[in-house]
C-alpha positions in Angstrom: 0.0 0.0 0.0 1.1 3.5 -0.6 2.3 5.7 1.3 -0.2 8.6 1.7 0.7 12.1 0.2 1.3 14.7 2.5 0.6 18.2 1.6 1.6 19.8 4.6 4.8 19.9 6.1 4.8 17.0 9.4 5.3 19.2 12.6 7.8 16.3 13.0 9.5 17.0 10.5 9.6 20.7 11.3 10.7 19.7 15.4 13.2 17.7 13.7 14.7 20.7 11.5 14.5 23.1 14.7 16.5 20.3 16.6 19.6 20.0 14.3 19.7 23.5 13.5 19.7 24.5 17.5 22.2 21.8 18.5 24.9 22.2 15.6 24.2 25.4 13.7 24.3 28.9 14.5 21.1 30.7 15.8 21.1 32.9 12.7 20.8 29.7 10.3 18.4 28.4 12.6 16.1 31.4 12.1 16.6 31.6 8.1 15.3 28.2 8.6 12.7 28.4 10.2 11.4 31.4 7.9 11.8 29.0 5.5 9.3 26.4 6.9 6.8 29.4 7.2 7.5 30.6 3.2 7.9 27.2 1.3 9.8 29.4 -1.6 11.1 33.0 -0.4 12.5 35.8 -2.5 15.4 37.0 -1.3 14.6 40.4 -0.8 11.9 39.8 1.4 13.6 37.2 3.4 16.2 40.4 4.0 13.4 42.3 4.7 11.6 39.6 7.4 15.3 38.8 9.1 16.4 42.4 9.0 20.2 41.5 7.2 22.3 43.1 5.0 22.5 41.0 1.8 25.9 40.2 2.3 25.6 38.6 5.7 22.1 36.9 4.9 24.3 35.4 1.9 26.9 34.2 4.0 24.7 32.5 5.9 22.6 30.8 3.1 25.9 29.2 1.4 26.6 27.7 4.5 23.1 25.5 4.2 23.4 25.5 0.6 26.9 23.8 1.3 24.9 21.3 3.9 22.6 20.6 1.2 19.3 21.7 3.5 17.9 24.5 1.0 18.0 25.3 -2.7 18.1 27.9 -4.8 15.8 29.0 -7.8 16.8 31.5 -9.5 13.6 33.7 -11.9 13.6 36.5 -14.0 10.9 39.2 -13.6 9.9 42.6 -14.6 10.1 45.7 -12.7 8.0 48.8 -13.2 10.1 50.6 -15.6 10.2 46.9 -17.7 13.3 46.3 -17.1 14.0 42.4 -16.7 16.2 41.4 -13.0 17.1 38.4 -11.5 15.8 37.3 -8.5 16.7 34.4 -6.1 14.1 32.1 -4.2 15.1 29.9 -1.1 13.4 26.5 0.0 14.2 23.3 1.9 15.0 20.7 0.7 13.3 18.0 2.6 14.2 14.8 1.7 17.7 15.8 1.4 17.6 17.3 4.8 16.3 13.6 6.0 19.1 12.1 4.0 21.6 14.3 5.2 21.0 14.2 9.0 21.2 10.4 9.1 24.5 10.3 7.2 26.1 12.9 9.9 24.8 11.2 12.4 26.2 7.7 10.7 29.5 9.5 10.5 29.4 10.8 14.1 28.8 7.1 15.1 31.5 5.8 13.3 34.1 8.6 14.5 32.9 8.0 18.2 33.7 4.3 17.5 36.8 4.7 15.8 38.3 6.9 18.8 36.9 4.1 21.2 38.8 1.6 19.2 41.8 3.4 19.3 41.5 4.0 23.0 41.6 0.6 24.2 44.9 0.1 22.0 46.3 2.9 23.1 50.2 2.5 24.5 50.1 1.4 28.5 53.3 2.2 29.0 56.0 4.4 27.3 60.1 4.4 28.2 61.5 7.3 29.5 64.8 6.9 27.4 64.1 6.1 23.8 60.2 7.1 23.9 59.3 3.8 22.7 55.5 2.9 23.5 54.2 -0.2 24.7 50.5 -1.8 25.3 49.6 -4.6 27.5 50.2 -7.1 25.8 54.5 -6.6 25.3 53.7 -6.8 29.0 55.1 -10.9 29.3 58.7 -9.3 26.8 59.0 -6.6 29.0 59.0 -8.1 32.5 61.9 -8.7 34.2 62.9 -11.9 36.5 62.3 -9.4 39.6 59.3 -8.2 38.2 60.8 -5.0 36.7 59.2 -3.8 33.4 62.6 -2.7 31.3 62.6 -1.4 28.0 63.0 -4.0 24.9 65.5 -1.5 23.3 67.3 0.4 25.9 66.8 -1.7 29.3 65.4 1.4 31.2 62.6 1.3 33.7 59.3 1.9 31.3 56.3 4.2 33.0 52.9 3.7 32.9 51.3 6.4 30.0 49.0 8.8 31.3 46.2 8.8 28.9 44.4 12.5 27.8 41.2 10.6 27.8 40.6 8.4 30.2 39.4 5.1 29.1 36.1 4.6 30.5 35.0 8.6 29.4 35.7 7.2 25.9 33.8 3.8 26.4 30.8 5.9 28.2 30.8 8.7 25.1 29.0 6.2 23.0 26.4 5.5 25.7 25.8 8.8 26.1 25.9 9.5 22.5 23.0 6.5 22.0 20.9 8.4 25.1 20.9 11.7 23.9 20.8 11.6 20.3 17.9 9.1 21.1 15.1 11.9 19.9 16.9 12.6 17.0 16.6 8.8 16.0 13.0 8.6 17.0 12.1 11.1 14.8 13.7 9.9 12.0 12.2 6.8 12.2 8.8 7.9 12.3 9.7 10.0 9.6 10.7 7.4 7.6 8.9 6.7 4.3 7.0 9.8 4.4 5.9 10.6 1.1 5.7 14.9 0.7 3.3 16.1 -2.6 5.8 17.8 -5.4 4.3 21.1 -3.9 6.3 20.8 -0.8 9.0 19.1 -2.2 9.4 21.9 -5.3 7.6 25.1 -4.4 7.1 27.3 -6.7 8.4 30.8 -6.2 5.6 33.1 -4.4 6.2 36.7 -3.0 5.4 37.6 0.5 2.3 40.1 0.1 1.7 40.6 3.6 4.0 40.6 6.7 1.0 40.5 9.1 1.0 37.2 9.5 4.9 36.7 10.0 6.0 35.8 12.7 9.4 38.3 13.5 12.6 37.3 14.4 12.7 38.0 17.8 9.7 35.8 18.2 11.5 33.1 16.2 14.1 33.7 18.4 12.1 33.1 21.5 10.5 29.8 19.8 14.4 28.1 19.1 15.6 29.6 22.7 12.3 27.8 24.1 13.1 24.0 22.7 15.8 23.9 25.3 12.7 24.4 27.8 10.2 21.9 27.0 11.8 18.8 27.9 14.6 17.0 29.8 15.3 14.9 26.9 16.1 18.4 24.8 18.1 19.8 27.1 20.1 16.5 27.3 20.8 17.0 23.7 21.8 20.4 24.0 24.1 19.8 26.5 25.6 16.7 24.8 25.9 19.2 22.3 27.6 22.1 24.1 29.5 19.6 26.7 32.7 18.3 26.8 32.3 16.4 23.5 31.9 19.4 21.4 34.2 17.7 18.8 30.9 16.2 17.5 29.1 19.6 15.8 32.4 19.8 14.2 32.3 16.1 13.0 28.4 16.6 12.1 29.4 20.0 10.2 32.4 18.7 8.9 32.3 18.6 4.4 34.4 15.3 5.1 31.2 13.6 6.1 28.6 14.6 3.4 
């Protein structure tokens, strides 16, 4: 049976947009996008108008999720009132890329939290403080001495026991913490999963704003993103996963290495 066609955006979807964009972007992208969500196809000189930028800066900021692949560009050529014909760009996101994109960050966040935890329990044990040579457990039996001495392989001086930077276990319980927090995240994407959006949503057609009555202003979008961190214990988890002491994973999630 087929999926049905949505018409509207999912408020899951749209929770899941506000998520990502709070927890590894910077508030300003997080408010072009959610402008976004509220005009399905913008002109850019209203969306300067709305978020009160100079073009330059609202540019700077709209390459950057151009470059993440979360919005597109349209580009359409109209008339002004002395006839002459301009150019004029149109922003929208890109849905199902957005989708596609989040899960193959988080994939590659996995595999980098992983990848450190392997390397962590290989890690050198001990290290000799003449030659520098490393050591792991396991040269432990070639390095032990009939008085029980662990000597160097190479120079025969007393070898230390390496200090690690990261402790073992904080490595081991990063992924456990990684699973728990970024568990909304996943839940979301599963329900979104399969969800079939109408060629409307997915390719809006370029529209002008007519009136800004009904938009919401920045400062009230900004009080909406600054709110998420409010509403549950589960969000602010995230966030401060986020913000923590692993901050190394908005730069993996950001990183171009991982699109």
């Amino acid at each position: 049976m087929a999926e049905r066609v949505l018409t509207e955006v999912p408020e899951k979807l749209k929770l899941l947009i506000r998520y990502i964009m709070r927890g590894f972007y910077k508030i300003e992208e997080a408010l072009i996008m959610d402008l976004l969500m509220h005009h399905p196809c913008i002109k850019e000189d209203d969306l300067i108008e709305l978020i009160k930028f100079d073009r330059k800066q609202l540019r700077g900021y709209i390459n950057t999720l151009k470059q993440e692949h979360f919005i597109k560009v349209r580009m359409r050529v109209e008339t002004d009132g002395e006839g002459r014909a301009t150019r004029h760009n149109y922003y929208y996101i890109s849905y199902n890329v957005f989708i596609n994109v989040v899960k193959y960050k988080l994939h590659n966040m996995r595999r980098k939290i992983e990848n450190d935890e392997r390397q962590s329990t290989h890690r050198a044990s001990f290290i000799c403080p003449g030659c520098r040579k490393q050591y792991t457990d396991l040269d432990v039996g070639q390095l032990m001495t009939v008085t029980g001495q662990l000597t160097c392989y190479y120079c025969q001086s007393e070898v230390e026991e390496e200090m690690s930077e990261t402790p073992k276990s904080s490595q081991q319980s990063l992924m456990v913490r990684f699973n728990h927090q970024m568990e909304p995240i996943y839940k979301l994407l599963q329900e979104l999963d399969g969800i079939n959006l109408a060629p409307e949503i997915l390719e809006p057609q370029p529209k002008e704003m007519k009136s800004s009555r009904s938009v919401p202003s920045p400062m009230h979008l900004l009080s909406v993103l600054l709110s998420l961190s409010c509403q549950s214990d589960i969000y602010a988890d995230f966030c401060n996963f986020v913000y923590g002491p692993f901050n190394y994973v908005i730069i993996n999630f950001r990183s171009r290495s991982s699109r």
